[in-house]
Structures are given as C-alpha cells and as structure tokens.
C-alpha positions, 0 to 999 in steps of 0.5 A, spaced: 448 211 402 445 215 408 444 212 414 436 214 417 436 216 423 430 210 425 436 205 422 441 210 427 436 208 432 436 201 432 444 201 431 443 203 439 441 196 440 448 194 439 451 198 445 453 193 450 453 198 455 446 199 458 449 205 461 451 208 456 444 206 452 440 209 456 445 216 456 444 216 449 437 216 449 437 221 453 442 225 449 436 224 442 431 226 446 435 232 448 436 234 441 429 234 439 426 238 445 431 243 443 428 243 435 434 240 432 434 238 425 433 230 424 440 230 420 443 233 426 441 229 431 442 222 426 449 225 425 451 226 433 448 220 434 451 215 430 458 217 432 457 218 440 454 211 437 460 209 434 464 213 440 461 207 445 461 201 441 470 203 441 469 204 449 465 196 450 461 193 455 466 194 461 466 203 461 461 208 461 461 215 459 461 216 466 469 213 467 472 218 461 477 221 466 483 224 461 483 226 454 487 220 452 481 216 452 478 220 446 484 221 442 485 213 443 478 212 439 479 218 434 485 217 433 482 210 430 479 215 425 487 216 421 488 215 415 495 214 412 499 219 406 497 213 401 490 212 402 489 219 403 493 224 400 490 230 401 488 229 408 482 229 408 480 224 415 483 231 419 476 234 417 472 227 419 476 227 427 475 234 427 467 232 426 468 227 431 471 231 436 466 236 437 460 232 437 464 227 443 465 235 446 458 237 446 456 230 448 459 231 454 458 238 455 450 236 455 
C-alpha cells in the first residue's frame, strides 16, 4: 500500500533534527511553487525523510561534506543475491541517488 503524501507530512515529525525539518519543509514548499505532481513530491519526500532519519539528531544537511556519508545510507538499501536474485534493489539506490541529488542541488 501507498503512503499519501499527508501521511508523508506527519512522518516529517519524526526527524530528530530540526534543521533538517525546517530544510525539508522548505524543499516541499519548493516542489509545489514549481507545480510538481502530489506523487512526486510524496516520493522525494519520503526518501530525503528517510535519508535524514539514517543522519539523526547529531547531523544536518549542511555538515554532509563527502560522498561517503550518501553512499553509507544508500548502501543500507542492498540486498543480497538470495533474497534478490535479479537485483532489483540497484534500481530502488539509483531512485534514492538522484532524489538525495536533487535535493541538495536545490
């Protein structure tokens, strides 16, 4: 089952961060002043939620300095070759990758 994006919305409360609450919210308001689809918006926002609940209390958005500290989160997102056999969990880190992307190219 699909999450709405108003369960999406309440699912940002459970951020610890409140930097990185705010930068969410204002990523979401992004999204709908440039007239983005609600399933678009939904999707980016549950994995950058996803993404800062992996970060915690400790770390913003704004300390992200290497490319390791993305790949460590997506790399949470493998699967090994028993319970995916047809690697499908490559598409689901690529899905991740460029929402994080455009994220922070925002």
């Amino acid at each position: 089952m699909t999450m709405k994006l108003s369960t999406t919305l309440v699912h940002l409360k459970t951020v610890s961060n409140p930097v990185n609450v705010c930068l969410i919210s204002e990523f979401y308001e992004y999204l709908k002043e440039i007239g983005t689809s609600e399933n678009y918006q939904n999707q980016n926002l549950k994995q950058i939620i996803n993404f800062a609940r992996h970060l915690g209390a400790e770390k913003t958005f704004y300390d992200i300095r290497t490319k390791d500290e993305i790949v460590s989160f997506l790399n949470t997102k493998t699967k090994d070759s028993d319970s995916d056999p047809d690697k499908k969990w490559i598409t689901t880190w690529n899905d991740y990758l460029w929402r994080i992307k455009y994220f922070f190219r925002w």
